[in-house]
ZADO-1210 file (C-alpha; in nm, 4 decimals, padded with zeros to 6 digits):
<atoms>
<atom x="-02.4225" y="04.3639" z="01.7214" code="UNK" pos="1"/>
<atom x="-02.6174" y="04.5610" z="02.0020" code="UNK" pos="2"/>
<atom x="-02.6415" y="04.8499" z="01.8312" code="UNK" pos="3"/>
<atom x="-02.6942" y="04.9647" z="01.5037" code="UNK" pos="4"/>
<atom x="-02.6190" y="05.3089" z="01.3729" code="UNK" pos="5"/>
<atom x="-02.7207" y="05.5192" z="00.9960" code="UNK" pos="6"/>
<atom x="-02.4863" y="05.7081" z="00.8740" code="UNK" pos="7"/>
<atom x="-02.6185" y="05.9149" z="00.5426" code="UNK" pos="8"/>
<atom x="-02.3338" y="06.0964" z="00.3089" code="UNK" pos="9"/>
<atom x="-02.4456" y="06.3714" z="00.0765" code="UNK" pos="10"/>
<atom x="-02.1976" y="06.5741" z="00.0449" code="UNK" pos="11"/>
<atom x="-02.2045" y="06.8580" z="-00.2620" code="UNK" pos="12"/>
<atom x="-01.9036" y="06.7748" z="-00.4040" code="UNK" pos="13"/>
<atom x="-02.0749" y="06.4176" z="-00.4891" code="UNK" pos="14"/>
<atom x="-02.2381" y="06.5109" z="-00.8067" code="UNK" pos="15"/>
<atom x="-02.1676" y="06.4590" z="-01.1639" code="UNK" pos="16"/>
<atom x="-02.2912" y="06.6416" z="-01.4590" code="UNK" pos="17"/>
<atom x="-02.3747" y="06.4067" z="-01.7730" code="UNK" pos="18"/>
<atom x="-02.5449" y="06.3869" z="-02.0799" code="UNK" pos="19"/>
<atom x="-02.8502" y="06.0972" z="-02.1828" code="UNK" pos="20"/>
<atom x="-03.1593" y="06.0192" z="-02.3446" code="UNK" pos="21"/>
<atom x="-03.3791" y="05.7516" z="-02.2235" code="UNK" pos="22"/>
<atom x="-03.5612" y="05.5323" z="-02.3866" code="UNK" pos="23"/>
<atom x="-03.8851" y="05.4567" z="-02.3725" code="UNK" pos="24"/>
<atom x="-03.9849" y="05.1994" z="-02.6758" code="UNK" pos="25"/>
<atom x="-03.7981" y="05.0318" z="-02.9848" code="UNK" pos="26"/>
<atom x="-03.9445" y="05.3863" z="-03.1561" code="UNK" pos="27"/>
<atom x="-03.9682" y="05.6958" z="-02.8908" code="UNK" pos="28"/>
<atom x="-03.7280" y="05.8633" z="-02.6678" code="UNK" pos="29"/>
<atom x="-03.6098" y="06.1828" z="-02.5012" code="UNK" pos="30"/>
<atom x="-03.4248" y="06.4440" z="-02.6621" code="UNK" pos="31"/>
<atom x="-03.0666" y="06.4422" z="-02.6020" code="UNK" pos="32"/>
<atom x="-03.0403" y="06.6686" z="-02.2619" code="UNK" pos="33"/>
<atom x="-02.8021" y="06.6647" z="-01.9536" code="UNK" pos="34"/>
<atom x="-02.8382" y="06.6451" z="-01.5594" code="UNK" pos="35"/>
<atom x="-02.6335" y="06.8058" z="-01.2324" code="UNK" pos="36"/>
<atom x="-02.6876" y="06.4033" z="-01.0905" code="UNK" pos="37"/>
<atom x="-02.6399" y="06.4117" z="-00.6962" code="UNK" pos="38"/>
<atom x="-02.4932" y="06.1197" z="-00.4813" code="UNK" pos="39"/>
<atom x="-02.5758" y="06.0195" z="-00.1563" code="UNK" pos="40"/>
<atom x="-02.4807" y="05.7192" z="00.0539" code="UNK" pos="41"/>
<atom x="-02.7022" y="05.5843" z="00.3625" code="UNK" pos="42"/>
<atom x="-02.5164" y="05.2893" z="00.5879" code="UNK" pos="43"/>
<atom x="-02.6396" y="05.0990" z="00.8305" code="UNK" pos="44"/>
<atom x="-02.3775" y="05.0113" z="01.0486" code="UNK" pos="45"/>
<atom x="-02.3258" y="04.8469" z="01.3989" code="UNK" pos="46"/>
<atom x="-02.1269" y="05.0748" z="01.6552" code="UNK" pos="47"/>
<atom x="-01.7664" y="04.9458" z="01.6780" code="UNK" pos="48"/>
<atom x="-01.5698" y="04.9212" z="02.0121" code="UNK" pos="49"/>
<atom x="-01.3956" y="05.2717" z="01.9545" code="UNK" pos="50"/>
<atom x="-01.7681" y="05.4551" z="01.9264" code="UNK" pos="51"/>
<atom x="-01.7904" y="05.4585" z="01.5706" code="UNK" pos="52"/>
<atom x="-01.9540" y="05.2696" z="01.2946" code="UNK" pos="53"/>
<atom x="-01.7373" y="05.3378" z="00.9425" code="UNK" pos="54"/>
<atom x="-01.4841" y="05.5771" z="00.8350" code="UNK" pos="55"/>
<atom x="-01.6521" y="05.8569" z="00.6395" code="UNK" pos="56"/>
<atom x="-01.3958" y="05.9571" z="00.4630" code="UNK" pos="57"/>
<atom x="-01.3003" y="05.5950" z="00.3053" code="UNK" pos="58"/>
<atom x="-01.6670" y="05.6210" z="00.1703" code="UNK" pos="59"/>
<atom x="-01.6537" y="06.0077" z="00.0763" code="UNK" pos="60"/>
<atom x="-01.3501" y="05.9237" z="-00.0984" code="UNK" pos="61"/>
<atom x="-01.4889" y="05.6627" z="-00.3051" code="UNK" pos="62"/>
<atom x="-01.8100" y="05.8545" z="-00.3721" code="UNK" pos="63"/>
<atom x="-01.6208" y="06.1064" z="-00.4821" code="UNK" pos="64"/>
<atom x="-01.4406" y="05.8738" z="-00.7526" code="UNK" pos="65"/>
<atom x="-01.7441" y="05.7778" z="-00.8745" code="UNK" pos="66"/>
<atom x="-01.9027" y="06.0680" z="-00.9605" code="UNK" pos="67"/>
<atom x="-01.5418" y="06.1947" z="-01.0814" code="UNK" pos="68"/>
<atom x="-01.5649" y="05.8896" z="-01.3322" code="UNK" pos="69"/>
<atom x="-01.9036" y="06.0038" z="-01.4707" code="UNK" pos="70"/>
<atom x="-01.8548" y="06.4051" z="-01.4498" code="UNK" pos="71"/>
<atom x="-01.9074" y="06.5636" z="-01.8383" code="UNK" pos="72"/>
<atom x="-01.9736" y="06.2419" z="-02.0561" code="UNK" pos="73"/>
<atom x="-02.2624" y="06.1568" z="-02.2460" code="UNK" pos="74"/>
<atom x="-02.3958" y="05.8290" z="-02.0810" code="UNK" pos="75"/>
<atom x="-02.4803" y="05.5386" z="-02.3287" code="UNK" pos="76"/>
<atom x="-02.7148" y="05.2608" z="-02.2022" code="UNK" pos="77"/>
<atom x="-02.4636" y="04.9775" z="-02.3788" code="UNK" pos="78"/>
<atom x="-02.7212" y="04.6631" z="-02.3160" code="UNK" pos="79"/>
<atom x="-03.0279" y="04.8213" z="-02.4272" code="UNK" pos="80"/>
<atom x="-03.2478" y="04.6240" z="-02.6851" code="UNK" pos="81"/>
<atom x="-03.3166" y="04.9516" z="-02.8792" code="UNK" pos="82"/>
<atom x="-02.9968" y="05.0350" z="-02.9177" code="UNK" pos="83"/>
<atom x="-02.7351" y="04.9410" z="-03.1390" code="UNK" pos="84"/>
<atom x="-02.3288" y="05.1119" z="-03.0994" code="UNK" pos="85"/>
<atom x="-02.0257" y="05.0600" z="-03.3186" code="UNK" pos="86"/>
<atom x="-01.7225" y="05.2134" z="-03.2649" code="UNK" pos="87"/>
<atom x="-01.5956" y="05.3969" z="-03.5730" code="UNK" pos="88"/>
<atom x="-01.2493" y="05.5802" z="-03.5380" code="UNK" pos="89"/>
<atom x="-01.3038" y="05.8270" z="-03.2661" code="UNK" pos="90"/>
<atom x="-01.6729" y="05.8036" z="-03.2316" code="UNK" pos="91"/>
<atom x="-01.9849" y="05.5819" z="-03.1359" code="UNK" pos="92"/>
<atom x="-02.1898" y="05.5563" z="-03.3695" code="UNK" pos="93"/>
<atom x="-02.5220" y="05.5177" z="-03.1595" code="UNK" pos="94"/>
<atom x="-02.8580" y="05.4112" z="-03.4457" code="UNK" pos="95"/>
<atom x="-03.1941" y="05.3917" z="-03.2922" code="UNK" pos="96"/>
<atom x="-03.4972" y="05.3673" z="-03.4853" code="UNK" pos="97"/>
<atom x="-03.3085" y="05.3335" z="-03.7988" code="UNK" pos="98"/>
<atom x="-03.1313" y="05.6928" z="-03.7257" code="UNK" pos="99"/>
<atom x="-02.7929" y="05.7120" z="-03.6030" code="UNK" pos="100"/>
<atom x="-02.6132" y="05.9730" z="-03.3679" code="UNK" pos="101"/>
<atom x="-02.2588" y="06.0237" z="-03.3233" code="UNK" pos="102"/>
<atom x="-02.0441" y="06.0654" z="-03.0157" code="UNK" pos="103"/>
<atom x="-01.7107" y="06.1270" z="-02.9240" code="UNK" pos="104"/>
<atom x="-01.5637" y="05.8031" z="-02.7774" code="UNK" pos="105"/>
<atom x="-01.3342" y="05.9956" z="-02.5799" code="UNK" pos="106"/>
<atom x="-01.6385" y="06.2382" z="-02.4340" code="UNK" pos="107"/>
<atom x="-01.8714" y="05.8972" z="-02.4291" code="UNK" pos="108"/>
<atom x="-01.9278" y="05.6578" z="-02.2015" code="UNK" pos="109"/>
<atom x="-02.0669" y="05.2801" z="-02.2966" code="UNK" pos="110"/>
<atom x="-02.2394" y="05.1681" z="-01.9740" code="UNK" pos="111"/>
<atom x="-02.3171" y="04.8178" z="-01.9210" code="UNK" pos="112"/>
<atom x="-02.7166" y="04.9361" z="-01.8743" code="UNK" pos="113"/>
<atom x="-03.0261" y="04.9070" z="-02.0457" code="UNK" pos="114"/>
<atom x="-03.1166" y="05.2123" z="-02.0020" code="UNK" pos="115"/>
<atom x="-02.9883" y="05.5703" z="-01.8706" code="UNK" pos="116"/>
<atom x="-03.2318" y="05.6285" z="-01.5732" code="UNK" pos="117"/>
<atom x="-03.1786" y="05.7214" z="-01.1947" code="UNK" pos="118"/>
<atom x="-03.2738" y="05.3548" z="-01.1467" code="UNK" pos="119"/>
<atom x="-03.0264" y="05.2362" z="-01.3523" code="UNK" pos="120"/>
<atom x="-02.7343" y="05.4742" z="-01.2149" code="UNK" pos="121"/>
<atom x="-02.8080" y="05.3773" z="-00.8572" code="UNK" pos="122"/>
<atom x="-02.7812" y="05.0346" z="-00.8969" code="UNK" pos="123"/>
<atom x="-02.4590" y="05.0551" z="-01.1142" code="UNK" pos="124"/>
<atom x="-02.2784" y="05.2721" z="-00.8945" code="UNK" pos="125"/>
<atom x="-02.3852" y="05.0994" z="-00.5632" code="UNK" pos="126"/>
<atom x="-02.2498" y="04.7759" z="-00.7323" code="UNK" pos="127"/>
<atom x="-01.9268" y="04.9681" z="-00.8125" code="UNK" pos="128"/>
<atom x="-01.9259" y="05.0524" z="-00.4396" code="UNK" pos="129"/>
<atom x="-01.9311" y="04.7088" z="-00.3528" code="UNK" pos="130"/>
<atom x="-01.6339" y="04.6223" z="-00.5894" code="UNK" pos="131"/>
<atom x="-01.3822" y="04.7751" z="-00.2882" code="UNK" pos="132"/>
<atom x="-01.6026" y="04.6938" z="-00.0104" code="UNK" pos="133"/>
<atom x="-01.4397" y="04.5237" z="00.2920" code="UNK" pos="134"/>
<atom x="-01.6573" y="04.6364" z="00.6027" code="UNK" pos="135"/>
<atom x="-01.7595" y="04.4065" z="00.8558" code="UNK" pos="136"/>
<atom x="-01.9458" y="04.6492" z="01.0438" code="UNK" pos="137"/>
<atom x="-02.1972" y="04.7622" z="00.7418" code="UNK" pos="138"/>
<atom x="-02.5047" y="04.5942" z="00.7368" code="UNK" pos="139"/>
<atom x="-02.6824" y="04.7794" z="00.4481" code="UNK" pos="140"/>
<atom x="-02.5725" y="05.0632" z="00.2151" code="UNK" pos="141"/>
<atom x="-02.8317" y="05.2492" z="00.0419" code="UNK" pos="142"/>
<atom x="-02.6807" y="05.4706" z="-00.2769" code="UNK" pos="143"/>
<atom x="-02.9192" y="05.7062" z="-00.3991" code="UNK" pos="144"/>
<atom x="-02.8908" y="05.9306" z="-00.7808" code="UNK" pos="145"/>
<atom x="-03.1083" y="06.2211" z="-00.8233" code="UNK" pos="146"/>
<atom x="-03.1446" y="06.3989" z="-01.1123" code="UNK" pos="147"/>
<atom x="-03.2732" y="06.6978" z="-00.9606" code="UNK" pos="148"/>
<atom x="-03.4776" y="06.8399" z="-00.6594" code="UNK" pos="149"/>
<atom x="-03.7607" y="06.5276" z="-00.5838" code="UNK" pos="150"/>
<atom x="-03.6628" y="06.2883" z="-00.8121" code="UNK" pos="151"/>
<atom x="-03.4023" y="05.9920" z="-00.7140" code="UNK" pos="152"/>
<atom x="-03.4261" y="05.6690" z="-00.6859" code="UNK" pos="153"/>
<atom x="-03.1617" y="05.4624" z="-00.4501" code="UNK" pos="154"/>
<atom x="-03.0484" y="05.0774" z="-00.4846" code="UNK" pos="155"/>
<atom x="-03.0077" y="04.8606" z="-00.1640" code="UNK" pos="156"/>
<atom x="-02.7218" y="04.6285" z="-00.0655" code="UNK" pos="157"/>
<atom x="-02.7706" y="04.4039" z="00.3109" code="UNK" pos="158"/>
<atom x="-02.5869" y="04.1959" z="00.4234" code="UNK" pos="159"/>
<atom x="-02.6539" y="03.8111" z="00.3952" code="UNK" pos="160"/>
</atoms>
């Protein structure tokens, strides 16, 4: 590969609104609150024989699926040590530090994470990226969650 070529997608349509808390100890946390989350997509790519490196709209597609599949639910981190969830009827019942909080399963999403941090969403959603990824060309992708204006944080993929 002669040359290699970075694509970045941030579109505005790639954002998802969401409730969380995180946590910060087995006894303190935030306040239940919510975020506008923003997703962006960097790929390193080498420059096919046609002039171009990957099909943006394959990966604005799937992007946009993504943040669909988040977009007004109340994020649970479902492997946290803090934590512990039952499902009871309709709801999650959610207890930390011996108090428990009740969610609409339906409105709720369990989240294989240990916590519910822009950390924790980039690397999740860049590994449910990969799940449909067939691109020969790609030699890193870079997805990046921001919570707001200055603060993201972005997980890496590269190619062995």
């Amino acid at each position: 590969m002669s040359r290699l070529i970075t694509l970045r997608i941030g579109k505005q349509s790639h954002k998802f609104s969401a409730a969380h808390f995180t946590i910060f100890s087995a006894t303190e946390r935030e306040r239940l609150h919510g975020h506008n989350y923003s997703v962006s997509l960097r790929i390193l790519a080498g420059l096919g024989p046609e002039g171009f490196s990957a099909d943006y709209n394959v990966y604005k597609q799937r992007l946009q699926q993504l943040c669909d599949a988040f977009d007004e639910y109340m994020l649970i981190a479902g492997q946290s040590p803090h934590l512990t969830i039952t499902e009871e009827g309709e709801q999650y019942k959610v207890i930390f530090n011996q108090q428990a909080m009740y969610f609409r399963a339906d409105e709720a999403l369990v989240l294989p994470l240990i916590n519910i941090t822009v950390e924790e969403l980039s690397h999740h959603l860049l590994q449910r990226l990969l799940e449909s990824f067939d691109d020969p060309l790609v030699q890193e992708l870079e997805l990046a969650v921001a919570s707001g204006p200055g603060q993201e944080a972005s997980s890496l993929w590269r190619r062995p």
